[in-house]
C-alpha positions in Angstrom: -28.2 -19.3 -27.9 -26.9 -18.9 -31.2 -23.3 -18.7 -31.5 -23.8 -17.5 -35.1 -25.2 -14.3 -34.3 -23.0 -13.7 -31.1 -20.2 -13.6 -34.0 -22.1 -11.1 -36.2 -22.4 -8.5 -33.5 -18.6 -8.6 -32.5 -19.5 -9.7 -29.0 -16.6 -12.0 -29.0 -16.4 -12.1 -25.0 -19.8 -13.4 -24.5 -19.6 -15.5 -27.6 -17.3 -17.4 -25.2 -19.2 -17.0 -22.0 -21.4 -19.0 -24.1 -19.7 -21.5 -25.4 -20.4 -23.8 -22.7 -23.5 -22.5 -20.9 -23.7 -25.7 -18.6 -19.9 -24.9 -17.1 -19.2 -22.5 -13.7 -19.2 -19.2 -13.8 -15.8 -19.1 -13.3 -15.1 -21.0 -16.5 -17.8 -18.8 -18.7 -16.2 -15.5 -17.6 -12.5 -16.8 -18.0 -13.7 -18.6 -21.4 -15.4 -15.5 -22.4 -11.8 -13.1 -21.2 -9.6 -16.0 -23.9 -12.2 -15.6 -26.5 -12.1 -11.5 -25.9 -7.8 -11.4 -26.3 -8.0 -13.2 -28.8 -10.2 -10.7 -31.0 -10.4 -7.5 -29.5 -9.3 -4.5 -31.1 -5.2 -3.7 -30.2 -4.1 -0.9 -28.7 -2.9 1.8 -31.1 0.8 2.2 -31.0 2.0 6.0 -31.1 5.6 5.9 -30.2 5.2 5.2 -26.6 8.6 3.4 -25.0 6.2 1.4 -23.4 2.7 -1.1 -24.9 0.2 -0.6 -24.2 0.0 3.0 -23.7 -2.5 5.4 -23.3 -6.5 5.0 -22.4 -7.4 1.4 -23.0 -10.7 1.4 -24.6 -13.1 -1.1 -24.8 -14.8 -0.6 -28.3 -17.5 -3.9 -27.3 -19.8 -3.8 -25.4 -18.4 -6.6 -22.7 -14.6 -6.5 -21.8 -12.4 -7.5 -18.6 -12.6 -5.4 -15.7 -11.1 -5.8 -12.4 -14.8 -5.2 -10.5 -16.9 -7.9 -12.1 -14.2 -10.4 -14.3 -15.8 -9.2 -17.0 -18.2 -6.2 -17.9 -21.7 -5.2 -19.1 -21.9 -1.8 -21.0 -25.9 -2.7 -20.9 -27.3 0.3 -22.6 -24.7 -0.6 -25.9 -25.1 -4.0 -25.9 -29.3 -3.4 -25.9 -28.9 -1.0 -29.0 -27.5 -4.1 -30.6 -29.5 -6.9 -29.3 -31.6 -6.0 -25.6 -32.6 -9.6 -25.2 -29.0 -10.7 -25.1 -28.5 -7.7 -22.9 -30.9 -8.9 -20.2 -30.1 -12.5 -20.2 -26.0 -11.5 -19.7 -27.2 -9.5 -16.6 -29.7 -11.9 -15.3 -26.9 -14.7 -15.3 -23.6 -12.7 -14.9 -25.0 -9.8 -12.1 -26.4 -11.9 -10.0 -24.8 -10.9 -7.0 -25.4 -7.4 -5.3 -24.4 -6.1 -1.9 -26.8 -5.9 1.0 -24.8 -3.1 2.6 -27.0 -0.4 3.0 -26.3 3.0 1.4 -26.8 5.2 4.2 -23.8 3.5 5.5 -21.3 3.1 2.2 -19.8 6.8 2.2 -16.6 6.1 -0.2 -17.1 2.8 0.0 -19.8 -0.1 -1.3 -17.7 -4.0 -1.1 -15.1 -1.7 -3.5 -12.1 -4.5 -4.9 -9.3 -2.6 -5.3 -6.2 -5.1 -5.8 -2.7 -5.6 -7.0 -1.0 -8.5 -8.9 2.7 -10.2 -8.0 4.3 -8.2 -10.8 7.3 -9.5 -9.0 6.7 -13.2 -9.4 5.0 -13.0 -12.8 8.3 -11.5 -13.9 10.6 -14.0 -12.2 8.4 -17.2 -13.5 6.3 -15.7 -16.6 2.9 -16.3 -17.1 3.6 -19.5 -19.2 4.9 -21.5 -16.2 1.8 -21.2 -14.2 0.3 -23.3 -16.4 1.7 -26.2 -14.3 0.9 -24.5 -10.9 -2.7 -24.5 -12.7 -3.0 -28.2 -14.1 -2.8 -29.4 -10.4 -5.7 -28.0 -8.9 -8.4 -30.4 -8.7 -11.5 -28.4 -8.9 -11.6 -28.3 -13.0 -13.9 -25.2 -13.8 -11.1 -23.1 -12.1 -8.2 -25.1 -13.7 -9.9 -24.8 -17.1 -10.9 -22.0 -16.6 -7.1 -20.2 -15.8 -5.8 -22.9 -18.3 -8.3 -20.8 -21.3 -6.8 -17.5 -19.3 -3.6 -18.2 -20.3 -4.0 -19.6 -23.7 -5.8 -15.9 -24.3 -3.3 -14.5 -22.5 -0.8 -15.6 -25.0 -2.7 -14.9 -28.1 -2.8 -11.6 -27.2 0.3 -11.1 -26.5 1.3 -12.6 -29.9 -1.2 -10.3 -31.6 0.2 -7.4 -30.0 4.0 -8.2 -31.1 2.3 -9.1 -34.7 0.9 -5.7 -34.8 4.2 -3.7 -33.5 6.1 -5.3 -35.8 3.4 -4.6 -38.7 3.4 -0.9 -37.8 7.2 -0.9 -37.4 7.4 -0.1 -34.0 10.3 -0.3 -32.0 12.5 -3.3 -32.5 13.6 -3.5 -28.6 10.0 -2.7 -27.5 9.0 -6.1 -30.0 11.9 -8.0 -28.6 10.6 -7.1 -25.2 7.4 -8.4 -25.4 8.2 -11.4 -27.3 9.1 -12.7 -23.5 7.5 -11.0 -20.8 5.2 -11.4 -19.5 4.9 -14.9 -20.6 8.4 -15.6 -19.5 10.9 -14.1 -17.1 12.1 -11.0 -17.8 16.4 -10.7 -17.6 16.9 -7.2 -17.6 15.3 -3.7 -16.1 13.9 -2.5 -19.5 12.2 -6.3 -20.1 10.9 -5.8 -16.8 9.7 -2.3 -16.5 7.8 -3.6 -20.2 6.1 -6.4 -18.6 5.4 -4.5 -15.5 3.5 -2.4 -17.9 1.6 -5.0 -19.6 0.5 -6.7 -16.5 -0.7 -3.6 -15.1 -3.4 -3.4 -18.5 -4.1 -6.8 -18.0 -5.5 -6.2 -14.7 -7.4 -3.3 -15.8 -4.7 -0.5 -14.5 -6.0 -0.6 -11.0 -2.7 -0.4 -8.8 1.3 -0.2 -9.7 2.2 -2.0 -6.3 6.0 -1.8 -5.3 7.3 -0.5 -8.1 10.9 0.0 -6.6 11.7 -2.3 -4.9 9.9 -4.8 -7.1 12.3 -3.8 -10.5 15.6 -3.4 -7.9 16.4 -7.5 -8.7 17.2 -6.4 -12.3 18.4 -3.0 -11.4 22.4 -2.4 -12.7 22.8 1.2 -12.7 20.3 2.3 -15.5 18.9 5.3 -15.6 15.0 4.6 -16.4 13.3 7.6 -15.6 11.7 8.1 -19.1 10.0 4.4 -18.9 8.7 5.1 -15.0 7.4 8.7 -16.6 5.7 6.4 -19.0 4.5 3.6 -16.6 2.5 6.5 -14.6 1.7 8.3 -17.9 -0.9 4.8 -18.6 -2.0 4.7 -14.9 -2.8 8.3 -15.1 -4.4 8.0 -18.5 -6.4 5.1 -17.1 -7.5 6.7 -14.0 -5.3 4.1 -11.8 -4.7 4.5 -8.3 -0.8 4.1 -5.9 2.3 3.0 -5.9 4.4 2.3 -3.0 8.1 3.6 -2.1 9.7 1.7 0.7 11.7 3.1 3.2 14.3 1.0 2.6 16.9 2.8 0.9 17.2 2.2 -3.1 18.3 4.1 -6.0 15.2 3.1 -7.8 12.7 5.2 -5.2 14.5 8.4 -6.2 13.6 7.3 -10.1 10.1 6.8 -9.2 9.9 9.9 -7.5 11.4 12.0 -10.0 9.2 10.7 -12.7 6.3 11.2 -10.7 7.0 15.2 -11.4 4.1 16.9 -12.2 2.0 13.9 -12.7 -1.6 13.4 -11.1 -1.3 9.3 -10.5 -0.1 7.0 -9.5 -0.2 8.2 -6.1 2.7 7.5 -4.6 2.9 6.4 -1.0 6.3 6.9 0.5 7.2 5.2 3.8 9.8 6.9 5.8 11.8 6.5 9.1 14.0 8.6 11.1 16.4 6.5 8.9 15.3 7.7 5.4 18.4 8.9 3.2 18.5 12.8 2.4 18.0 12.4 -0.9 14.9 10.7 -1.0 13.7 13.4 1.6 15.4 15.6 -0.8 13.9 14.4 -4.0 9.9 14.0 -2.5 10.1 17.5 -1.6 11.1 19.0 -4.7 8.1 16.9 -6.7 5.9 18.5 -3.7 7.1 21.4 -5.7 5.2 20.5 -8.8 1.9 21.3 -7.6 1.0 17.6 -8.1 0.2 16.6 -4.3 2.8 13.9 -4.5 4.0 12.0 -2.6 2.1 11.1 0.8 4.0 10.1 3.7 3.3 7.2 5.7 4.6 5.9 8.4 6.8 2.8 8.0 6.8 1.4 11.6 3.7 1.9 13.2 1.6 0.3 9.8 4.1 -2.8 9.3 4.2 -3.4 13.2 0.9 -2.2 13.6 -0.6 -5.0 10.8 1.9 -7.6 12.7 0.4 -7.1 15.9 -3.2 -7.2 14.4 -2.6 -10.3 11.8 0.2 -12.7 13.5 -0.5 -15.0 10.5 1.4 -12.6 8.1 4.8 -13.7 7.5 7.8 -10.5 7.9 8.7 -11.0 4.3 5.1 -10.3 3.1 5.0 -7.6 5.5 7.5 -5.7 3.1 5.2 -5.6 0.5 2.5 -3.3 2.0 0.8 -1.0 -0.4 -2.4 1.2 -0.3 -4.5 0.3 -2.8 -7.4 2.3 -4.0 -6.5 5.7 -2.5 -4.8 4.3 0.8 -6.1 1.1 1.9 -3.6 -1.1 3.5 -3.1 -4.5 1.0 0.3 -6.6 0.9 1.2 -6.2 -3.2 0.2 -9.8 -5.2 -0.7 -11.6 -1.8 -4.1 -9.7 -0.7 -7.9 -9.6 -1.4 -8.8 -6.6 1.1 -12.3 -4.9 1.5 -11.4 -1.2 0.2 -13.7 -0.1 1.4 -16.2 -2.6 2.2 -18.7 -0.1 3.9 -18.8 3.6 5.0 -20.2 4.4 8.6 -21.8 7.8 8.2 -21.1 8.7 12.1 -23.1 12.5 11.8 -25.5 10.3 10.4 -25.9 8.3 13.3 -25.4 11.1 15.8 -28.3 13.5 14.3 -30.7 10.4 15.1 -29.3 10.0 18.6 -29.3 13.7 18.8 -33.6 14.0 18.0 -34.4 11.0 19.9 -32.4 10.9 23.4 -31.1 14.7 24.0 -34.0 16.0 25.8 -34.3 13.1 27.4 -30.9 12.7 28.5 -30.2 13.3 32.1 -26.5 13.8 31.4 -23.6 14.0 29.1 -22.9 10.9 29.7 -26.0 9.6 29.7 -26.2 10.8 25.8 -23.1 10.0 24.9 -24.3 6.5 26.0 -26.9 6.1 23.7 -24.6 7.7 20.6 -22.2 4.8 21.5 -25.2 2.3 21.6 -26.5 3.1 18.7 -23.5 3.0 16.9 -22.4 -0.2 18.2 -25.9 -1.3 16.8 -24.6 -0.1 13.3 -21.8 -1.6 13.4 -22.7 -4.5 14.1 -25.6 -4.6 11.5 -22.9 -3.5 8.6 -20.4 -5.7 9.5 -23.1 -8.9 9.1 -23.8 -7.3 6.1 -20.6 -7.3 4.8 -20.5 -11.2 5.3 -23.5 -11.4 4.0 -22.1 -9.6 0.5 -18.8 -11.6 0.8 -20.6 -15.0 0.9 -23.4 -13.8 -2.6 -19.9 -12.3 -4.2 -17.7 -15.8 -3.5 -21.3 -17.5 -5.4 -21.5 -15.4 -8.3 -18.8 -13.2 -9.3 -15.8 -14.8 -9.6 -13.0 -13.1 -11.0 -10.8 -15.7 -13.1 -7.7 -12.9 -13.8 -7.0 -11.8 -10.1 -7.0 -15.7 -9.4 -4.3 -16.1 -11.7 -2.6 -12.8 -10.8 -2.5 -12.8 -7.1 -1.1 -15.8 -4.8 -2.4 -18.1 -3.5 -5.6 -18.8 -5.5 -3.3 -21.6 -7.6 -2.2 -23.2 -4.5 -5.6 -23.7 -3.1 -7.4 -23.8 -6.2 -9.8 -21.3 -5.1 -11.7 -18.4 -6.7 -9.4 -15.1 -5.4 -13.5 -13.7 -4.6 -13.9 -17.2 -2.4 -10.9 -17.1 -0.3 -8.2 -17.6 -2.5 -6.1 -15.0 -1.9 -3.6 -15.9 1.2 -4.3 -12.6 3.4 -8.2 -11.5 3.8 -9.5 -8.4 5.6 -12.0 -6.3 5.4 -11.5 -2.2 5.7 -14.5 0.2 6.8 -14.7 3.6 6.4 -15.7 5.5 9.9 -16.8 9.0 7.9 -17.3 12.6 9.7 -15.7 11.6 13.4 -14.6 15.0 13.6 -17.5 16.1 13.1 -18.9 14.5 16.0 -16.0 15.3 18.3 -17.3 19.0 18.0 -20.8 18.3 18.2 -20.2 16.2 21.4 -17.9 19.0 22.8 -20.6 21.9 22.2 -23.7 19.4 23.6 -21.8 18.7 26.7 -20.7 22.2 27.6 -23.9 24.5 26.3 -26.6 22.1 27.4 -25.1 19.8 30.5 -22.4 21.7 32.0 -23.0 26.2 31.3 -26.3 25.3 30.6 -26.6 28.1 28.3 -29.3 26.2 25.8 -31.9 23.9 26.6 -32.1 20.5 24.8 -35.6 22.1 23.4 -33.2 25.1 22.1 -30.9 23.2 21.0 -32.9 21.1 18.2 -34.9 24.3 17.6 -31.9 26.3 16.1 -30.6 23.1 14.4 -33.9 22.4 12.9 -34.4 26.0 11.8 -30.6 26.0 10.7 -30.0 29.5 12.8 -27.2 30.9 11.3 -26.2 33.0 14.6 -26.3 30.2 17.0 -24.1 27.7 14.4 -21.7 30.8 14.4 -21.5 30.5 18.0 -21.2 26.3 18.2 -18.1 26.8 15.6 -16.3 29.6 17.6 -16.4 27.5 21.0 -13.1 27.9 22.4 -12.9 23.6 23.0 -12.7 22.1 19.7 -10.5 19.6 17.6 -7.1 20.7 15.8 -5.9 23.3 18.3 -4.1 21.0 20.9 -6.6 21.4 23.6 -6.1 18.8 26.1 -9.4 18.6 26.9 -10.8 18.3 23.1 -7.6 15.8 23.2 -8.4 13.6 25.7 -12.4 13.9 24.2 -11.4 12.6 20.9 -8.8 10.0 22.3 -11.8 8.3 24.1 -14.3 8.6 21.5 -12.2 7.5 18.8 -10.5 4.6 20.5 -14.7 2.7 21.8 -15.6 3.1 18.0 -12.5 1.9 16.5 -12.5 -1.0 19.0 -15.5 -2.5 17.9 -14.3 -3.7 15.2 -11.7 -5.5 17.1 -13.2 -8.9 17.4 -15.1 -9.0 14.8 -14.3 -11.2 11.7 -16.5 -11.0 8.2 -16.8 -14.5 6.7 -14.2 -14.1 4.2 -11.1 -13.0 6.0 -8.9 -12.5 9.3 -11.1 -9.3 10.7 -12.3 -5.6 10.4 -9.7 -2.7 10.1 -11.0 0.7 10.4 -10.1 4.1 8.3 -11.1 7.5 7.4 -11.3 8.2 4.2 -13.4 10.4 2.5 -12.2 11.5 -0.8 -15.3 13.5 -2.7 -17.9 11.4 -0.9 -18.0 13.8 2.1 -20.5 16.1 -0.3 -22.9 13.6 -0.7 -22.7 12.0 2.7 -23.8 15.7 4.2 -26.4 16.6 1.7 -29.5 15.1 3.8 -28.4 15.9 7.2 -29.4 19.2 9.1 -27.5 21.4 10.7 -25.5 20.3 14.1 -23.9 21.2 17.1 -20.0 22.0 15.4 -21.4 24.5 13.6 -22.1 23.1 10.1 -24.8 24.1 8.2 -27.7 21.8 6.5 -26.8 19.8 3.8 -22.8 21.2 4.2 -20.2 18.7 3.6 -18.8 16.3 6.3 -15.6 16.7 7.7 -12.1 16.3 5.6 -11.6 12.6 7.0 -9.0 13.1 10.1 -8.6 16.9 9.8 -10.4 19.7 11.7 -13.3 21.2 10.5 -12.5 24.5 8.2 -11.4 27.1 9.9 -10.9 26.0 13.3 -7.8 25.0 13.3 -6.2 28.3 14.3 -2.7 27.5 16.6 -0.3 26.3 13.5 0.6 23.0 12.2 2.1 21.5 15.5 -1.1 22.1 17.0 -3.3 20.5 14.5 -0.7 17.4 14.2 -1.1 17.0 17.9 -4.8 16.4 18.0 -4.8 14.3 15.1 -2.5 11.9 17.2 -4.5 11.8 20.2 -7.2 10.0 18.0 -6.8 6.2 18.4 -4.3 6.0 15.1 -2.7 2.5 16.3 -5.8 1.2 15.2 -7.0 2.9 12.3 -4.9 0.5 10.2 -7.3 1.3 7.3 -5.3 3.7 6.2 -6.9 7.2 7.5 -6.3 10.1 5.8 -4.6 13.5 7.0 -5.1 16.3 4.1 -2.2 19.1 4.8 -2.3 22.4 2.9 1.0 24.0 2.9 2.2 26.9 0.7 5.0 26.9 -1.8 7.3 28.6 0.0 7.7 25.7 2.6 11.9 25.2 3.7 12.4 21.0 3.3 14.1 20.9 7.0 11.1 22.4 8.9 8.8 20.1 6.5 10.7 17.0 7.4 11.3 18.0 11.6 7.3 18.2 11.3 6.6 14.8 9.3 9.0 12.3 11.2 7.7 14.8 14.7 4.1 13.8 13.9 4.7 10.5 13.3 6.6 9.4 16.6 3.7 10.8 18.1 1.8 8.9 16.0 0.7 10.1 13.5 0.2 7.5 10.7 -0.3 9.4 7.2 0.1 12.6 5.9 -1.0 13.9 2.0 0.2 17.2 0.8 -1.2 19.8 -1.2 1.3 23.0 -1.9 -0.5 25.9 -3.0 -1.2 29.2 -1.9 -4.5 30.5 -1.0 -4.1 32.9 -4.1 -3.2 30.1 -6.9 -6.4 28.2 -5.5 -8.4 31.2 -5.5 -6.9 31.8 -9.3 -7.8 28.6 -10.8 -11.3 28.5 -9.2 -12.1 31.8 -10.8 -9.9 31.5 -14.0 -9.5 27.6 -14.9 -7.0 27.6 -18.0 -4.6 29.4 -16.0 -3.7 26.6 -13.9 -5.0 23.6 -15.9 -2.4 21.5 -14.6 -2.8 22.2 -10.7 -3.6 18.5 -8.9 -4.2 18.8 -5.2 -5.2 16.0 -3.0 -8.9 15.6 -2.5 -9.3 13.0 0.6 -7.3 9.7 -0.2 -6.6 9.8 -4.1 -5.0 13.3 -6.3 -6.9 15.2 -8.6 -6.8 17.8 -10.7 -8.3 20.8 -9.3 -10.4 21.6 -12.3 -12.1 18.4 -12.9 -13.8 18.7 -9.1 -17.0 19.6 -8.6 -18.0 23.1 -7.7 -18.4 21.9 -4.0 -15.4 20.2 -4.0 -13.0 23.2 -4.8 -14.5 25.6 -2.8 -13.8 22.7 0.4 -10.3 22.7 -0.6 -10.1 26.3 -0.6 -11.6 26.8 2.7 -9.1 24.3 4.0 -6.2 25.8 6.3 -2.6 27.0 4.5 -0.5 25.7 7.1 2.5 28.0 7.9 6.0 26.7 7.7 7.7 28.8 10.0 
């Protein structure tokens, strides 16, 4: 390779990765990440209180990213040298999951994360460098050794430039000491927060709160948090978490979340949440910004407790969804999010050509659908293992091993175990879906006998409008507080959740499950036929945990009711509830129905507040309402940057009433 011409094209990351083409991986990509800091273009600086602000772009063609350690923009790199190209993917992408697509709705061995912002910030990133010279494997200590020396270049060529373009003297000040060493004050803090979160490719914010409360004397910082979610926003970023612990900071980070599309903010609350921070999450509900979500505290903390003994209580406190909800423990966690998604409809429409006519029973089908999915499961969760074991080989990620504890301690990769809690998250995608179709099957063809099981697949096959008119309208379905439909989905939900409970992927202390669709729904319906709940060919699945559109027809109560009689204790994933409310909602009735849903159960709840009209407006007449975010299935959005199909499933879905 010559180094020479590596130079000429500006390729300064793979001008390391090449340096020393007989060392590890690990060492390449974390030699090629120094030799990148050390060169890259700088942000520009525009006035922002905080740096970096704004989109980061990556102007070469091979940059750090969170996913891979570091990049491959193949098709720019080949218009400058397609040999090089080639050879950087033949060494550097060697490792591909074997989970199969049929079964990754929302989720393919995803690796959403989040760094100790807390402990960088208490330490700096210049005293690792001890922590670091003790590990006895040398490609990863020379490796995070390089990491740092880039890490500091850059941050020296950052305060250079500020100081060359005259920026603020604070701001230079600021960055002069975090992150490389600890911060002494909430503005240092909130600036190395910031920085850390570009260095880890604006992924997650983590515990914002609770994490800044240790420097916390009574400012007011509302204008830096507005900034802080300004860059994850910019960046396409995903959460932040509010604890329900009660601190001035959480009603900061709430009201600078007004208006704003991300981060999105997860809120845990208790019967013992103050006022104002029920006070202050309604009134940025107001903003039309689907912010925040709700989660409940106990049932997830004691809930991951029971299912992971090994977590320690104080670790426990620093849950956080990241990705759109997925349950990780801020700077401590390497979680699956998602690892796979189980297309359930998928599944049952096999089951439904092969065994109904020969089925005997309602039971005797539901049987094989239970078989057959246990068969799935069991194939994805090897496969998962399978992935996990090719990603700890060849994609190591140097800057989440220096980031997230305890990949120094044990001087591992944080792809190959190092991280000190490991699970794996798996998507269970269009259950409701199957509730229905069950309930139709077993009352039309087993129990009124009003179709045939020859009927039946006719009418699906042919896609018979009539007959899927009928199959909706049946009076037993999920989201109505049928305690038939109740106890249905209870069962169903709690034998496919369970089978993930003794299962453990090879990296990690076992399976949880979730729901979580966000836009991959669409997709995940487009080659399935019609079935039994009424949906149509090629329609979208269900919208994760709610009913299907239109059915849910008895009022909010009802609806929260039968998402609690699905198996929820479980689903410590996170699932997703989507709840369309309008405007005009009082905060009392809102909060008796959120903290009344959860001690039945009820584990999450996202809010969208807008009227059927304002939907309807911006569908039809986009630059009125260019600012309208409503929450999609897991992560925020703004309305007019969804698809076609997307919009018109969030305006089908139910306006709840508020009465």
């Amino acid at each position: 390779m010559n180094f020479k011409s590596l130079e000429e094209i500006g390729e300064y990351g793979i001008y390391g990765m090449y340096e020393n083409p007989e060392r590890s991986l690990f060492f390449r990509k974390a030699m090629g990440m120094r030799r990148y800091y050390e060169n890259c273009p700088l942000p520009e600086y525009k006035g922002a209180p905080l740096y970096p602000s704004g989109v980061a772009k990556n102007t070469m063609a091979v940059y750090p990213d969170y996913r891979r350690g570091m990049e491959i923009n193949y098709q720019k790199l080949a218009e400058k040298n397609k040999e090089l190209a080639d050879l950087l993917v033949s060494e550097f992408y060697r490792y591909t999951s074997s989970v199969p697509m049929e079964h990754s709705v929302a989720g393919n061995m995803f690796i959403h994360s989040i760094p100790n912002y807390e402990r960088i910030l208490k330490e700096g990133l210049v005293s690792y460098a001890k922590r670091v010279t003790e590990i006895e494997d040398y490609e990863i200590r020379d490796g995070l050794l390089n990491l740092i020396e880039g890490i500091k270049n850059y941050v020296k060529r950052c305060t250079d430039y500020l100081e060359s373009v005259k920026a603020d003297e604070k701001l230079i000040s600021a960055l002069k000491k975090v992150p490389l060493y600890p911060a002494e004050d909430i503005y240092e803090a909130v600036v190395g927060w910031n920085f850390i979160l570009y260095l880890d490719n604006c992924d997650n914010l983590g515990c914002v709160a609770s994490g800044l409360l240790p420097y916390y004397n009574g400012e007011n910082i509302v204008e830096l948090l507005k900034n802080l979610c300004d860059n994850i926003d910019a960046n396409n970023g995903y959460s932040m978490a509010l604890g329900a612990e009660e601190n001035p900071l959480t009603i900061q980070c709430l009201e600078a979340s007004k208006g704003k599309r991300r981060p999105m903010i997860e809120l845990l609350v208790n019967e013992q949440t103050p006022r104002e921070v029920w006070e202050k999450a309604f009134e940025v509900i107001r903003t039309n910004n689907g912010q925040p979500a709700f989660y409940n505290e106990k049932l997830i903390i004691n809930g991951l407790k029971e299912r992971f003994p090994v977590i320690k209580d104080e670790d426990l406190k620093k849950f956080c969804g990241g990705g759109c909800t997925e349950s990780m423990l801020a700077g401590l966690s390497n979680v699956g999010s998602l690892d796979a998604g189980i297309n359930l409809l998928l599944i049952f429409e096999k089951v439904l050509k092969e065994k109904l006519e020969v089925s005997s029973s309602f039971e005797e089908f539901y049987h094989y659908y239970m078989e057959e999915t246990k068969a799935v499961v069991e194939k994805i969760t090897t496969e998962i293992s399978n992935s996990q074991k090719e990603r700890a080989k060849f994609c190591p990620l140097p800057m989440r091993t220096l980031l997230i504890d305890d990949c120094i301690e044990k001087g591992l990769d944080y792809n190959n175990g190092g991280a000190r809690y490991r699970w794996s998250i798996i998507n269970f995608a269009g259950m409701i879906n199957v509730i229905d179709s069950m309930l139709v099957i077993r009352d039309f063809v087993f129990e009124e006998k009003s179709v045939s099981a020859n009927e039946m697949l006719e009418k699906l096959e042919k896609n018979d409008i009539d007959f899927l008119k009928k199959c909706r309208n049946h009076k037993i379905s999920f989201g109505n507080d049928n305690d038939d439909a109740n106890a249905f989905s209870s069962r169903i939900s709690k034998a496919i959740f369970s089978m993930l409970d003794n299962k453990k992927p090879y990296l990690g202390e076992g399976f949880l499950p979730a729901s979580i669709q966000f836009m991959s729904q669409v997709d995940a319906g487009k080659n399935l036929g019609a079935t039994p709940d009424g949906r149509e060919k090629g329609e979208p699945l269900c919208d994760s945990l709610g009913a299907i559109f239109g059915k849910d027809i008895n009022g909010p109560t009802a609806l929260l009711k039968s998402v609690t009689s699905l198996d929820l204790k479980r689903a410590l994933g996170i699932p997703v509830l989507n709840f369309n409310i309008a405007p005009d909602f009082k905060d009392g009735v809102l909060k008796a129905l959120i903290l009344g849903y959860m001690k039945l159960g009820g584990i999450q709840m996202q809010i969208t507040c807008s009227s059927a009209e304002m939907l309807m407006e911006a569908y039809e007449k986009p630059d009125l309402h260019k600012n309208l975010v409503v929450r999609v299935g897991g992560y925020s959005e703004y309305f007019n940057n969804l698809s076609d199909e997307l919009k018109k499933m969030i305006i089908e879905r139910s306006i709840q009433k508020m009465e």
